[in-house]
N, C-alpha and C positions, 0 to 999 in steps of 0.2 A: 069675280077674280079678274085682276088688271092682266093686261096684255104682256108686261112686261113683270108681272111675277109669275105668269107662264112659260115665258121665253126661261124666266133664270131655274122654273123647277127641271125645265127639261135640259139646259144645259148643267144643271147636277148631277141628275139623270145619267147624262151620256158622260161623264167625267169620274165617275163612278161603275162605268158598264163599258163603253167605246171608249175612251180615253181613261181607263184605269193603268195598262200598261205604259202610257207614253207619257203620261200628266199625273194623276192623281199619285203612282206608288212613288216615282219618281221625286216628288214632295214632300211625299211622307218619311219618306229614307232620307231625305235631307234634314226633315225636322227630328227624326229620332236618331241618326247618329252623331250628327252635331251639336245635340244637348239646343236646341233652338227657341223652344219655348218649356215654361215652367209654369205647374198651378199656381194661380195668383198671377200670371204675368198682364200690364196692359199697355196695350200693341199697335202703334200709332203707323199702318198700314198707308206709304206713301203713294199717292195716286197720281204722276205726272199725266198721263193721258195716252202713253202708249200702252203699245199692246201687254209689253213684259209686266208692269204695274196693273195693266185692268184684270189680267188673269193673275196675278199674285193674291188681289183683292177677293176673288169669285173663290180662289182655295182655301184664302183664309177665312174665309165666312163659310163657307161650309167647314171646315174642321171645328168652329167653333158652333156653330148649330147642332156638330155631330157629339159633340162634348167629348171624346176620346180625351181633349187634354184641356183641364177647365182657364179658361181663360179669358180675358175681354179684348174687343179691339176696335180701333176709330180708324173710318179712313179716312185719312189726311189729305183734301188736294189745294195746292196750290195754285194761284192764278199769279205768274212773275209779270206779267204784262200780256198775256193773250190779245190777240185778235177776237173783236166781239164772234167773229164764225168759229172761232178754234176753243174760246172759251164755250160756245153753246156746243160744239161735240163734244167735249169732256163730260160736259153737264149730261148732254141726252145721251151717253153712252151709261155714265154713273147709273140715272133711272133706268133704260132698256136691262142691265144687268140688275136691278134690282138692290141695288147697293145705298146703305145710307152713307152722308158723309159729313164732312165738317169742310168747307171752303173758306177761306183765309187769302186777301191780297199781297201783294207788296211790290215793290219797284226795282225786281231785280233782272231785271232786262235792261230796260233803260239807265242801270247804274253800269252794269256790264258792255252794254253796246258802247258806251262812254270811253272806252278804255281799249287806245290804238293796238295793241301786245295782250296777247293769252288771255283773249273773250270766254271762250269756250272755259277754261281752266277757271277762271273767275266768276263765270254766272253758277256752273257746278256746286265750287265751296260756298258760293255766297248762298245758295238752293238749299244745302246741305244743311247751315247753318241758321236758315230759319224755321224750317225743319225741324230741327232738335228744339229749337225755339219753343213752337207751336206744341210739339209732343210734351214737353215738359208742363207746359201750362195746362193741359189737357190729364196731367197726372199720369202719363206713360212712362215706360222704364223699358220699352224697347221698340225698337223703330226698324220696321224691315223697309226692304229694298227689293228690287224687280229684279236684280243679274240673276243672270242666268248659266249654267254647263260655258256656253260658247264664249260668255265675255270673260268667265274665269280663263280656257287657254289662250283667247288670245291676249287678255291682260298680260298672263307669263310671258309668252313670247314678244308681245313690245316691249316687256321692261327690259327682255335681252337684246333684241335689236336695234332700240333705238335708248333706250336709258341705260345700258351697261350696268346692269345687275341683273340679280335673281329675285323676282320680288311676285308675290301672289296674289290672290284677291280671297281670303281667308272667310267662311261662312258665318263669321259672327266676330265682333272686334267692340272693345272698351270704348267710349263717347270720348275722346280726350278732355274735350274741354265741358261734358255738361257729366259730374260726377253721378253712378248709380242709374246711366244709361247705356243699354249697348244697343251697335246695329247689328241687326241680321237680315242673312238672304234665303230666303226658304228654296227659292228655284235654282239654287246651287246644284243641283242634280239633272234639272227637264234642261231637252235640249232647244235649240231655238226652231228648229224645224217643225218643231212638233207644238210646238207655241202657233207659230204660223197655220199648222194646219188649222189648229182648234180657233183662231181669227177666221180661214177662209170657208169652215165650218157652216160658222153661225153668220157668214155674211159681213161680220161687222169689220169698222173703220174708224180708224186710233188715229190719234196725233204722233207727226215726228217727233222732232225737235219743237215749233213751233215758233222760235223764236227770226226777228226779221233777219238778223244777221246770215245764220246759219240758211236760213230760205234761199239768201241773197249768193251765198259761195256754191247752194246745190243747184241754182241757176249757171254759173258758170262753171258748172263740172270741175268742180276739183277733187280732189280721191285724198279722204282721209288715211292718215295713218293704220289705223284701226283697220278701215277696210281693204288694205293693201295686205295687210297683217290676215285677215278670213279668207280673200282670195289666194293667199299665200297655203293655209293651210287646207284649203280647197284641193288646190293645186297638186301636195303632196299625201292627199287621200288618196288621191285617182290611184296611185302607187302603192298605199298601201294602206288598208280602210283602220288599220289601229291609232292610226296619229294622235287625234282629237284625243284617243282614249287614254294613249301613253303620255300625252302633254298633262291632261288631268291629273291622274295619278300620280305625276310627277313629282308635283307638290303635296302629295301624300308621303312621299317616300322618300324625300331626302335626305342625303346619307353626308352627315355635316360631319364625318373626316375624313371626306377627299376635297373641302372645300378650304380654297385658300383663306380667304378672309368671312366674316358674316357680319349681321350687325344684331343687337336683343334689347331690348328696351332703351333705342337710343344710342347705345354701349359699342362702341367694334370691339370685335377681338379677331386673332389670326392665329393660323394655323401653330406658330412658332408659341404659341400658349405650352405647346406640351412639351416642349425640348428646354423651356427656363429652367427648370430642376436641373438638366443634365448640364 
C-alpha cells in the first residue's frame, strides 16, 4: 500500500470521527438542504490548488465512495500559467491526498496580466469560463466550487459596502451561458477556520493565488477589499460572537416587503408594484 493512500485512509478516518462536527456534517447539510447533488449527477470537482478546493475534492470522493448519493465526479485542475514549483505542488498535493484528476492548460494568466484595469476580475471569469469549458467536454452537468460559510458573509457585506446592493453568493446557480449546467458549492456551510485547522492537521501546503501579478501587490502589502471586509467582521465578533451567524442567515430570510427596490431574473421591480391598482 502507497504511502499516500495511507495518508488519505487516515485523513477519512479522521473526517468521519475528529472532524465529523466541524467538516464532514457540515457538508452534508449543505448538500442535502440545498438539493446539491442528484443520482445520475457528474461533478466536475474544481481543483485550483488551494486549500478550500483540495478539501472540497477529499469530501467529494469520499461521499462518493460512501455511495449515500450515487453519483460520478472528475477533478478538474487547471494550470492558467503556473510556476513550474507552484504547478509541482498542486500536482504533489493532488497524489499525497490520493486524488485522481484531469489537468488541462491554457493562457489565462498571461491573457489577464495583459490588461492594465480589473486583472483579478478578468482572470476569475476567464478561469470560470474554461471551466465550464472543460466540464462540459468531460460530459458533466455540474461544476462545484470551493466557497466556503466565510466567503458567502463576507461576499454580502461587500456587495453593501462597496457595490450598493443586497446581493449573495447563493449554493447552487444556472451556467448562464453553457445550457443544462449548474454550479455548486458544497462548503456553503464549513467554516474557514475549521478548513484551516484540518490544513494545519495534516501538515499540508496549498497554493494561494499563484498567480505573478497578485505575488507582486502581496509583496507590497496592499489590503484587499475582501480582507478589509473579514477583518471588519472580525472586529465586530469580539462584540458579539453572532455576526457571522446573523449575516449568514440573513440571506436565508429576506423579507422582500420592506425592500425598496430588488431585481429577478434581470427584471427590477420596486416597491410602488403594489400601490398601481390603488
Amino acid at each position: 500500500m502507497t504511502r499516500a493512500m495511507t495518508e488519505s485512509q487516515a485523513m477519512e478516518q479522521w473526517l468521519l470521527t475528529e472532524g465529523r462536527k466541524t467538516l464532514w456534517r457540515p457538508f452534508m447539510q449543505g448538500v442535502r438542504r440545498y438539493g446539491l447533488l442528484r443520482p445520475g449527477d457528474r461533478v466536475a470537482v474544481c481543483v485550483s490548488g488551494g486549500k478550500d478546493s483540495m478539501l472540497l475534492a477529499v469530501l467529494m470522493d469520499v461521499l462518493r465512495r460512501r455511495g449515500e448519493i450515487p453519483f460520478e465526479a472528475v477533478n478538474l485542475a487547471m494550470d492558467p500559467g503556473y510556476s513550474p514549483e507552484n504547478r509541482r505542488r498542486l500536482e504533489d498535493n493532488l497524489a499525497r491526498l490520493g486524488l485522481e484528476y484531469e489537468l488541462f492548460e491554457s493562457d489565462v494568466f498571461e491573457v489577464a496580466a495583459a490588461q492594465r484595469e480589473h486583472t483579478c476580475f478578468l482572470c476569475a471569469r476567464m478561469r470560470r469560463g474554461c471551466l465550464y469549458g472543460k466540464a462540459r467536454e468531460l460530459g458533466c452537468n455540474r461544476i462545484a466550487l470551493g466557497h466556503h460559510y466565510d466567503d458567502v458573509i463576507e461576499t454580502t457585506l461587500m456587495a453593501m459596502l462597496h457595490g450598493g446592493q443586497i446581493q449573495g453568493m447563493p449554493p447552487m446557480r444556472r451556467a448562464e451561458h453553457f445550457p443544462g449546467m449548474a454550479l455548486i458549492r458544497p462548503l456553503y456551510r464549513v467554516r474557514e477556520a475549521d478548513i484551516l485547522a484540518w490544513r494545519d492537521r495534516f501538515g499540508l501546503e496549498f497554493l494561494q493565488c499563484a498567480c505573478r501579478f497578485t505575488e507582486g501587490a502581496a509583496r507590497r502589502e496592499t489590503v484587499s477589499r475582501r480582507q478589509g471586509v473579514k477583518a471588519l467582521i472580525e472586529k465586530l465578533s469580539e462584540d458579539d460572537p453572532k455576526v457571522p451567524a446573523n449575516l449568514f442567515n440573513s440571506v436565508h430570510r429576506v423579507d422582500l416587503d420592506s425592500l425598496v427596490g430588488w431585481k429577478r431574473h434581470g427584471e427590477r421591480h420596486s416597491f410602488l408594484e403594489d400601490f398601481q391598482e390603488e
